[in-house]
PALO-735773 format. One line per 3 residues: number of its first residue (from 1); for each residue x, y, z of N, C-alpha, C, CB. Coordinates in pm, whole numbers, plus 50000, padded with zeros to 5 digits. Each point is the difference from the previous one (the first is absolute). Glycine has a CB too. Example, Ala and Ser with C-alpha at 12.3 -4.5 7.8 and 13.67 -1.06 7.14 Angstrom:
// PALO-735773
1> 51319 49431 50780 49911 50119 50000 50090 50120 50000 49811 49883 50125  50154 50222 49803 50082 50119 50006 49923 50109 50073 50118 49937 49785
This chain:
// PALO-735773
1> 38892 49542 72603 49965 50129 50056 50087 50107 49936 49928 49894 50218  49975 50237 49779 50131 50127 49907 49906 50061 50101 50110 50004 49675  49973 50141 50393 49998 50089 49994 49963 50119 49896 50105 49867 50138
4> 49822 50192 49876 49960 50103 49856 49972 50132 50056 49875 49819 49846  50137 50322 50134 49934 50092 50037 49872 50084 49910 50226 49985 50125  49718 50052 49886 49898 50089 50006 49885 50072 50061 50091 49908 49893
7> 49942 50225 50035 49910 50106 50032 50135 50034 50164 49647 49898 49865  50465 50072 50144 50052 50031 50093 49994 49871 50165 49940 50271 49837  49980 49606 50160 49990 49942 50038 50086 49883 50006 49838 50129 49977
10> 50204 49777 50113 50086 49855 49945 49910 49896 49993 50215 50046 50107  49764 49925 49778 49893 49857 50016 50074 49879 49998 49813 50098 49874  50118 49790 50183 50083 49878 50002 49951 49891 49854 50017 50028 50314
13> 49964 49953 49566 49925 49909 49923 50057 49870 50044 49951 50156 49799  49932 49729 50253 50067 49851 49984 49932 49941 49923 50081 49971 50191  49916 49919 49758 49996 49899 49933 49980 49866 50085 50130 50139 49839
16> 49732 49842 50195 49924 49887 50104 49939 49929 49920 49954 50118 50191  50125 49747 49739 49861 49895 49883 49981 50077 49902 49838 49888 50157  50237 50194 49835 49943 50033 49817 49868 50107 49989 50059 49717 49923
19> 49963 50319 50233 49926 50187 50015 50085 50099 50052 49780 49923 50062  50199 50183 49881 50096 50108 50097 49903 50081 50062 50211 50027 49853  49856 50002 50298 49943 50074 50062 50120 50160 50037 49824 49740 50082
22> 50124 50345 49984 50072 50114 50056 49970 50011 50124 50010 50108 49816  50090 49957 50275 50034 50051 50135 50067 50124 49998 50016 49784 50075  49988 50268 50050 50128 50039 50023 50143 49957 50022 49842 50086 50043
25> 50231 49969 49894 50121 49963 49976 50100 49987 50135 49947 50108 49765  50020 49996 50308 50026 50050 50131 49988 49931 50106 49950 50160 49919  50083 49770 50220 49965 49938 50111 49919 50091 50063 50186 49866 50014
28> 49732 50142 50053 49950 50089 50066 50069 49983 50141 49786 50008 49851  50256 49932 50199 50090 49989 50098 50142 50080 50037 49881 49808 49947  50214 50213 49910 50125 50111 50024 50034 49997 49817 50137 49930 50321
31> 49802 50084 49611 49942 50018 49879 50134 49894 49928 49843 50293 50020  50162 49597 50026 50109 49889 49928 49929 50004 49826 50057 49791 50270  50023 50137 49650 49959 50047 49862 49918 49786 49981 50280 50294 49877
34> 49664 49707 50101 49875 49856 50016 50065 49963 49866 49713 50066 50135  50325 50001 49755 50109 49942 49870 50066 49886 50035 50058 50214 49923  50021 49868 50220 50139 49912 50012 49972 49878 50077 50153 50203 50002
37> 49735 49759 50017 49974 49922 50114 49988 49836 49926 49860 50227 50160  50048 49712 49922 49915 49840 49930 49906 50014 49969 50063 49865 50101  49906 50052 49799 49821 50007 49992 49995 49824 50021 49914 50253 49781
40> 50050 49704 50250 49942 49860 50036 49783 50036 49984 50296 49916 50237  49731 49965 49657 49821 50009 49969 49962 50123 49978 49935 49833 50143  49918 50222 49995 50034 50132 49931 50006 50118 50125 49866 49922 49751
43> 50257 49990 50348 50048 50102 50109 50144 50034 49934 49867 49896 50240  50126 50242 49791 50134 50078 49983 50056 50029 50145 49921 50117 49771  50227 49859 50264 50056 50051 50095 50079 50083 49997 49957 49856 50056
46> 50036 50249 50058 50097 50129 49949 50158 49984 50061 49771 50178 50005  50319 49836 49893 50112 49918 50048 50127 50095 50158 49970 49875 49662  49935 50220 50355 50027 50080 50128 49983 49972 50121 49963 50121 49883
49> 49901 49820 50156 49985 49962 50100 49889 49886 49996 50094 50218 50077  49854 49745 49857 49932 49831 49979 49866 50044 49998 50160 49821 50141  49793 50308 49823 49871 50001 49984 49948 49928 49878 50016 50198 50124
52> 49820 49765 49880 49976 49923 49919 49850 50047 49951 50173 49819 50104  49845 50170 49745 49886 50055 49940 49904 49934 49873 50147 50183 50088  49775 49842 49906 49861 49899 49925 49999 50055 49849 49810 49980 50235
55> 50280 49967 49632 49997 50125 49903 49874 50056 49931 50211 49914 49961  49729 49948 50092 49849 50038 49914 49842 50047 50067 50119 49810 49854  49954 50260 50301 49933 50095 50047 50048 50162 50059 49901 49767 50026
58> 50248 50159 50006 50068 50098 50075 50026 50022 50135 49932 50065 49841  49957 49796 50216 49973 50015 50153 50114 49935 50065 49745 49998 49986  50304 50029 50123 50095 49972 50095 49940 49848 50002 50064 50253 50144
61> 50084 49669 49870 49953 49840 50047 50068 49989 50115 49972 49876 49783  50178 50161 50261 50094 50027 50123 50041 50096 50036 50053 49857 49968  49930 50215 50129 50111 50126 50007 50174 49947 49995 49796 50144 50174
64> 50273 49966 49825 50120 49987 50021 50091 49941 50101 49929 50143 49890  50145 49785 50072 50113 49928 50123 50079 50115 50087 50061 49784 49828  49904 50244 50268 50113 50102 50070 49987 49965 50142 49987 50212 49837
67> 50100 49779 50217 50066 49931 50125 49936 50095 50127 50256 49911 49863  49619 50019 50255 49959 50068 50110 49889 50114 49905 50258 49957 50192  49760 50043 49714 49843 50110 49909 49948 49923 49918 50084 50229 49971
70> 49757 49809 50045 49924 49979 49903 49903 50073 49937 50058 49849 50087  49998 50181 49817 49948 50140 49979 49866 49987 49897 50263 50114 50035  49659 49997 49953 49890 49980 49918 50031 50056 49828 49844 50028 50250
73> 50123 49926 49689 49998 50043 49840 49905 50014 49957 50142 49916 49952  49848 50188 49894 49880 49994 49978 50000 49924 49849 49937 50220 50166  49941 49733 49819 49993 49913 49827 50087 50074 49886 49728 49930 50036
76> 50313 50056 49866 50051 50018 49922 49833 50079 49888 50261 49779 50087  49799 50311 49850 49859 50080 49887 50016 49859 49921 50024 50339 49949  49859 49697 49981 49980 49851 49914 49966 50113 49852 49857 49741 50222
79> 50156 50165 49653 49963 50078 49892 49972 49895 49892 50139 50212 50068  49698 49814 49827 49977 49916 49943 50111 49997 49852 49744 50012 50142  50245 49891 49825 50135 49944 49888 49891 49951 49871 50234 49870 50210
82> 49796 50196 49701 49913 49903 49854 50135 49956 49897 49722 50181 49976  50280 49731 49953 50102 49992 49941 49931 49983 49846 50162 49906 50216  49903 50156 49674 49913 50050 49860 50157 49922 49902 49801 50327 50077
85> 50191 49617 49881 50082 49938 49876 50106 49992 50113 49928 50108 49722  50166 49918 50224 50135 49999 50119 50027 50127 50075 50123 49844 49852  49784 50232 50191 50006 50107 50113 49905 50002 50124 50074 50125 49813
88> 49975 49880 50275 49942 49984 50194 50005 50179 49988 50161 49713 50189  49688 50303 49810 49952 50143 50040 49998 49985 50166 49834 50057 49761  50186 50024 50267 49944 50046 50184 49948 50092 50033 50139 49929 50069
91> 49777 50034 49979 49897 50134 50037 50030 50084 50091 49842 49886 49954  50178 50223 50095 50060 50089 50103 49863 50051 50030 50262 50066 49923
């Protein structure tokens, strides 16, 4: 997983089997950075509060761990990825 910006945005690029997909970079929960987190397969966890995310849709799989709350989140933006010789375009 890298972190990348454009157009002013944080995208998340991972690397799932030998496809890359994009997200937001951001938790939607208290905007933890999804960089710093895990990726297991192709859930990412945000290493802030244990939210958990789908890289190759963007959709929420868990909300966040927080003690007596459960709070709602929203999906992560999703963005299509082509990759051309050795460059991952992203579509904004």
């Amino acid at each position: 997983m890298k972190k990348v910006m454009l157009q002013g945005k944080a995208i998340l690029v991972a690397n799932v089997n030998d496809n890359y997909y994009a997200i937001g970079a951001k938790c939607t929960h208290r905007g933890g950075d999804l960089s710093q987190g895990s990726l297991q397969d192709s859930i990412v966890t945000c290493p802030r509060h244990g939210a958990k995310f789908d890289v190759t849709t963007g959709k929420v799989i868990s909300p966040p761990r927080v003690a007596f709350f459960n709070p709602k989140i929203k999906d992560e933006p999703s963005y299509a990825v082509k990759v051309e010789n050795e460059n991952i375009l992203i579509k904004i």
